[in-house]
C-alpha positions in Angstrom: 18.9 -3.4 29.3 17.4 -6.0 27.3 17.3 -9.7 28.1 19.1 -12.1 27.0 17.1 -13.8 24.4 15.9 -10.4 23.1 19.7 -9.4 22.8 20.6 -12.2 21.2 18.0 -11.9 18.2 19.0 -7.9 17.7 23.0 -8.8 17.8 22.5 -11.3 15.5 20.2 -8.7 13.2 23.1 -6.3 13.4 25.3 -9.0 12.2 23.0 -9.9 9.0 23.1 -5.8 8.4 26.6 -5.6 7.5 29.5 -7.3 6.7 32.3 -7.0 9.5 31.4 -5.5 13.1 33.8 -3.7 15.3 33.0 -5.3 18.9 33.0 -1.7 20.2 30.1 -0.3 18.0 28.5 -3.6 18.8 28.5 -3.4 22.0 27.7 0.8 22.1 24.5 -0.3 19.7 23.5 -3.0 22.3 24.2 -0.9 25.4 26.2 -3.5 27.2 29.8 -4.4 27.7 32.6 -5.5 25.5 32.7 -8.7 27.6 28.6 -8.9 27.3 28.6 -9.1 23.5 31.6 -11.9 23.7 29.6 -14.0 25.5 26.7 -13.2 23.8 28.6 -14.5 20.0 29.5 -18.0 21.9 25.9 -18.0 22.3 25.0 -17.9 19.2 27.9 -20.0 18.1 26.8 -22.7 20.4 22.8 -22.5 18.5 24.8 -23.0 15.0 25.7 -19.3 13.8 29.3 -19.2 12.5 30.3 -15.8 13.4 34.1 -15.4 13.2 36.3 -12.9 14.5 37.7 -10.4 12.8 41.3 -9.1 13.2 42.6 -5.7 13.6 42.9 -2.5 16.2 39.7 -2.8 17.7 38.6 -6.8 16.4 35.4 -7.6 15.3 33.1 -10.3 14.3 31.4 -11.3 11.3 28.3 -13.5 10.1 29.5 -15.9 7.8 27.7 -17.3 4.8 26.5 -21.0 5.8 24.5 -24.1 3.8 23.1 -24.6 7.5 21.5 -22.3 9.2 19.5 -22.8 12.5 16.0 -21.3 12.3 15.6 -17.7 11.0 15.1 -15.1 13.8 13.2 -12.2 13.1 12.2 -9.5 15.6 8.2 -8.4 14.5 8.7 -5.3 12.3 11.0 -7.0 10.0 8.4 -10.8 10.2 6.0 -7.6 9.1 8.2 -6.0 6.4 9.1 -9.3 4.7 5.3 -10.1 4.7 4.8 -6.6 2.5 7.7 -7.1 0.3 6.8 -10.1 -0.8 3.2 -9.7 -1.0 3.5 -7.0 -2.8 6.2 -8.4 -4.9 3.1 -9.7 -7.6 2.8 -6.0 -8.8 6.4 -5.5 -9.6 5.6 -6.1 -13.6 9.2 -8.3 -13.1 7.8 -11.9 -13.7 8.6 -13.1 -10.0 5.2 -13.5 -8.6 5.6 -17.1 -8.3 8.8 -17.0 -7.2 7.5 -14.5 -4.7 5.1 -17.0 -3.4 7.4 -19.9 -3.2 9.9 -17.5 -0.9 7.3 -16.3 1.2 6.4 -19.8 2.3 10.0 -21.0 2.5 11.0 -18.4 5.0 7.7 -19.0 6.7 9.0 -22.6 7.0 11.8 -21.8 9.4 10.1 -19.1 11.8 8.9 -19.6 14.9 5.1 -20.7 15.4 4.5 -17.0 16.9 6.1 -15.0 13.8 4.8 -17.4 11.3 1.2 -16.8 13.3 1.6 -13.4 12.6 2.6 -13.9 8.5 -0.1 -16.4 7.8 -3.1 -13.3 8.9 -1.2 -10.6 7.0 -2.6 -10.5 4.3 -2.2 -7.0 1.4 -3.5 -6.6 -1.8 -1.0 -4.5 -3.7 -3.0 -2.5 -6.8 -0.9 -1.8 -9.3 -0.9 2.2 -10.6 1.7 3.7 -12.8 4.1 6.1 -10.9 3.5 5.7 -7.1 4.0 8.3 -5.5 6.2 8.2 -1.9 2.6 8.3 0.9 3.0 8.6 4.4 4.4 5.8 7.1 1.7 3.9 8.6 3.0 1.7 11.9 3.4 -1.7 11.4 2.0 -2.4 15.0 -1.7 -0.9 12.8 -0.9 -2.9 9.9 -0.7 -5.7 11.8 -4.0 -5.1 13.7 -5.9 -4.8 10.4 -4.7 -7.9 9.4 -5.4 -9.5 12.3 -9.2 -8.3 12.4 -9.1 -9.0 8.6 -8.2 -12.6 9.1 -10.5 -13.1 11.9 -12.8 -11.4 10.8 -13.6 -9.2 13.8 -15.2 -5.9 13.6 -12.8 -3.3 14.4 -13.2 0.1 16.4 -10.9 2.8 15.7 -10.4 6.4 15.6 -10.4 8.3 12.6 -9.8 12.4 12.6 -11.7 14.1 10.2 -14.5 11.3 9.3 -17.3 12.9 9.9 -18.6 16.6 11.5 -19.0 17.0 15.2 -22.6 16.9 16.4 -23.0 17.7 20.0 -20.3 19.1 21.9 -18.9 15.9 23.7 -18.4 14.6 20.2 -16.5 17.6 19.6 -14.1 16.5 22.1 -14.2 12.9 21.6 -15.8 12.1 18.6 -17.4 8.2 18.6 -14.7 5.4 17.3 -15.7 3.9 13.3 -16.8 0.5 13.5 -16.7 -1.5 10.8 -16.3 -5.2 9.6 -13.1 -5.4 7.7 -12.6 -6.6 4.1 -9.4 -6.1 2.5 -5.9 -4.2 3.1 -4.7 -2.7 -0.2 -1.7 -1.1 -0.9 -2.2 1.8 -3.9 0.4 4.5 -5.6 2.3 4.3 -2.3 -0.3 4.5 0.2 -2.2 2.1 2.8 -5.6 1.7 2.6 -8.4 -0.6 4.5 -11.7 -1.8 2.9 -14.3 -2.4 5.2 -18.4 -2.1 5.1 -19.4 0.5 7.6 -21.7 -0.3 10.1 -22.7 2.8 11.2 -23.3 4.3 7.5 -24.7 0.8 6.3 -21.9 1.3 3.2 -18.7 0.4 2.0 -15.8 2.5 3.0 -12.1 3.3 2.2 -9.6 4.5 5.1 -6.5 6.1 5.3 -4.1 3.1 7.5 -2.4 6.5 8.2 -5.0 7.8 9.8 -6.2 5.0 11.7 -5.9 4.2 15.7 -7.2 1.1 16.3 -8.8 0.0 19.6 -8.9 -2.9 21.6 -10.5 -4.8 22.3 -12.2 -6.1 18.8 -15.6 -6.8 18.2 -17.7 -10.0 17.7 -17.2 -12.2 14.7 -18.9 -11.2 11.4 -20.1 -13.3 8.6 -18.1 -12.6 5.4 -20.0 -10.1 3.3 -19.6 -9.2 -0.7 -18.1 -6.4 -2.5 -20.5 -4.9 -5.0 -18.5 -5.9 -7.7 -15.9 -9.3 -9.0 -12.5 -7.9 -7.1 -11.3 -5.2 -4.9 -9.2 -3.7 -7.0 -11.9 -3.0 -9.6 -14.1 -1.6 -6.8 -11.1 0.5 -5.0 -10.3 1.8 -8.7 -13.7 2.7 -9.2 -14.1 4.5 -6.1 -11.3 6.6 -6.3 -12.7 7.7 -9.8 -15.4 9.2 -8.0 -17.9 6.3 -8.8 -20.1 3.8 -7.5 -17.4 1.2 -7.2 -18.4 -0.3 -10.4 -14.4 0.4 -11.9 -16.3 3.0 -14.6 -15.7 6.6 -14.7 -18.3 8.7 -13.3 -18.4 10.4 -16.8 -17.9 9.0 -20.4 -17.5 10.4 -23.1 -16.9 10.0 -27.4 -14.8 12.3 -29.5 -13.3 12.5 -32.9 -9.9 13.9 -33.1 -7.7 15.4 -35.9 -4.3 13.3 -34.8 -3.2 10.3 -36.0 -4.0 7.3 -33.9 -0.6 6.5 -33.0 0.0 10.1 -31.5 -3.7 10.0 -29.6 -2.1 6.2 -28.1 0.9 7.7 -26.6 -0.5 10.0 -24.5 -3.7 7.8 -23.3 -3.3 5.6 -20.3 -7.2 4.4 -19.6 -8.7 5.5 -22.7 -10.1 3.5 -26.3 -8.3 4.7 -29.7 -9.5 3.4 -33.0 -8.1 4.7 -36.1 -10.4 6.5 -38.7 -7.7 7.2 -41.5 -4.2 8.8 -41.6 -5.1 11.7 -39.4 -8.1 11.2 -37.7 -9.1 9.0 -34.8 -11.8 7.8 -32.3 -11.2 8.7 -28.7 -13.7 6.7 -26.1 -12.2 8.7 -22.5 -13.4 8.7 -18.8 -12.9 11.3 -16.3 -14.6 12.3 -12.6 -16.3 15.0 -14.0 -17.4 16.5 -17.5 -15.6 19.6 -17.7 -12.5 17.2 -16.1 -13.0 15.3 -19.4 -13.9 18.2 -21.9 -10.2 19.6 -20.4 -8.3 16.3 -20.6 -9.9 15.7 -24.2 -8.5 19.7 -24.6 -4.9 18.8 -23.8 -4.6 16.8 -27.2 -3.9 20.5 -28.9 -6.5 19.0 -32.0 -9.9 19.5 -33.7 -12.3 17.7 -31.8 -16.2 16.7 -33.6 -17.9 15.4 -30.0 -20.1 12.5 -30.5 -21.6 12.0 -27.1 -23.2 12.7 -24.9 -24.8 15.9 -24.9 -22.9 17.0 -21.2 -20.1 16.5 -22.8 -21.2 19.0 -25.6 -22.2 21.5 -22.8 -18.6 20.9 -20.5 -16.9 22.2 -24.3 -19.2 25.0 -24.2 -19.1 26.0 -20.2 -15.2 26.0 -20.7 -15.1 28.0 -23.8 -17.3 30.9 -22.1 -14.2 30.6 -19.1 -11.7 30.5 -21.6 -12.7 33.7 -23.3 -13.1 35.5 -20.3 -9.9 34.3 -18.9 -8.9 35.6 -22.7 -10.0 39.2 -22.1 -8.5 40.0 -18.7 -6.1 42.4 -18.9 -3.0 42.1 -17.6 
């Protein structure tokens, strides 16, 4: 059974969940008595909460609206969860990022010293990518780690499957923990990610939060140390592109298409489009690799007059030998 204080602060999180409570599924949710949770409301009646009861068969209770509230109670995970949502509120596109800010520090305003701890080293960059897709669920317990190192900045140990190939046996078995000195905590298309400079590998890195076991305890204290460009989101951007972190495709190329610039426009997300007449345009497009960009530049279902550079030229030509092949297959 849980104690008292820690009862206390998940009744009254059942009661901000939903409008009216039976006392029953209260009290089966809590695993205690009828009787428990009754005394358990006059407790938190007494601290300020007005919780009335609610008539009927089985009775009930509900939170009432008030203009004066004791001091907000929030159990870890959801100190953690408001942290992300209004962290990562700036990327919504909605026009609330100040108004974001301003909540953040309201609610901070009326949490315990411990919780509000806890807020003030979270810290998330959210990078802002059209159509997210759903990734996997990291543990707040490791989000809260990285933050933690992040804000202290700690070097951090932690276990990473896959990082690297096994080179004696024993590693094979128990492969040696990353260590690394910490940088930044993004969040990108729906997924968790931490930037840190490896110390091992003398580079910077990007890890999966998914993936990551932290250990304990941390290391010694670092001195702050520079991405290799302005921001992390151009140098997570550019990584991701298969580059040196720079926020440039790998590969670059310069076409001329037969389509009217307005068509070329709706179908181009990172690209440049300058108008040449009625039915011709200039397409400036990046991609990881060149016969990646000689395909994308394909999908425009036009004429295309390459103007540079010459691997582009020889991706065109390298696809059209596959093409034709593919072409005569038989069935």
């Amino acid at each position: 059974m849980q104690k008292t204080s820690a009862r206390l602060l998940s009744l009254l999180s059942l009661l901000q969940a939903r409008r009216d409570w039976p006392g029953a599924l209260l009290a089966a949710r809590l695993d205690v008595s009828a009787r428990t949770v009754r005394r358990d409301v006059e407790r938190l009646r007494e601290l300020g909460y007005p919780i009335a009861a609610v008539k009927g068969p089985d009775g009930g209770y509900r939170l009432d609206a008030g203009t004066e509230l004791p001091p907000l109670l929030f159990d870890d995970e959801q100190a953690v969860a408001l942290a992300v949502a209004l962290q990562t509120a700036t990327t919504s596109g909605a026009g609330i990022e100040e108004a974001a800010a301003r909540a953040l520090n309201t609610v901070r305003q009326v949490m315990p010293a411990r919780l509000r701890r806890r807020i003030d080293t979270f810290r998330v960059t959210a990078l802002e990518r059209p159509a997210p897709r759903p990734g996997p669920q990291v543990d707040s317990a490791v989000l809260v780690a990285l933050s933690a190192a992040i804000h202290a900045r700690e070097v951090l140990r932690f276990d990473y499957p896959g990082s690297t190939p096994p080179a004696t046996d024993a590693e094979r078995t128990a492969p040696p923990p990353r260590r690394v000195e910490p940088h930044h905590l993004v969040t990108w298309a729906g997924r968790w990610y931490l930037v840190a400079w490896d110390l091992d590998r003398e580079d910077w890195r990007i890890f999966r939060a998914d993936r990551i076991t932290p250990r304990t305890p941390t290391g010694p204290r670092f001195p702050p140390r520079d991405l290799p460009v302005a921001d992390v989101a151009t140098f997570v951007a550019g990584r991701f592109r298969g580059s040196d972190g720079a926020g440039r495709w790998p590969c670059q190329g310069e076409v001329i298409l037969r389509l009217p610039a307005d068509v070329v426009v709706r179908y181009t997300r990172e690209g440049i489009v300058e108008a040449l007449g009625p039915d011709r345009c200039r397409l400036v497009l990046g991609s990881w690799s060149w016969p990646g960009l000689a395909a994308a530049i394909g999908g425009y279902d036009a004429d295309i007059e390459v103007i540079g550079p010459p691997e582009l030229r020889e991706a065109f030509a390298h696809l059209a030998r596959r093409y034709a092949d593919a072409a005569g297959q038989e069935a």
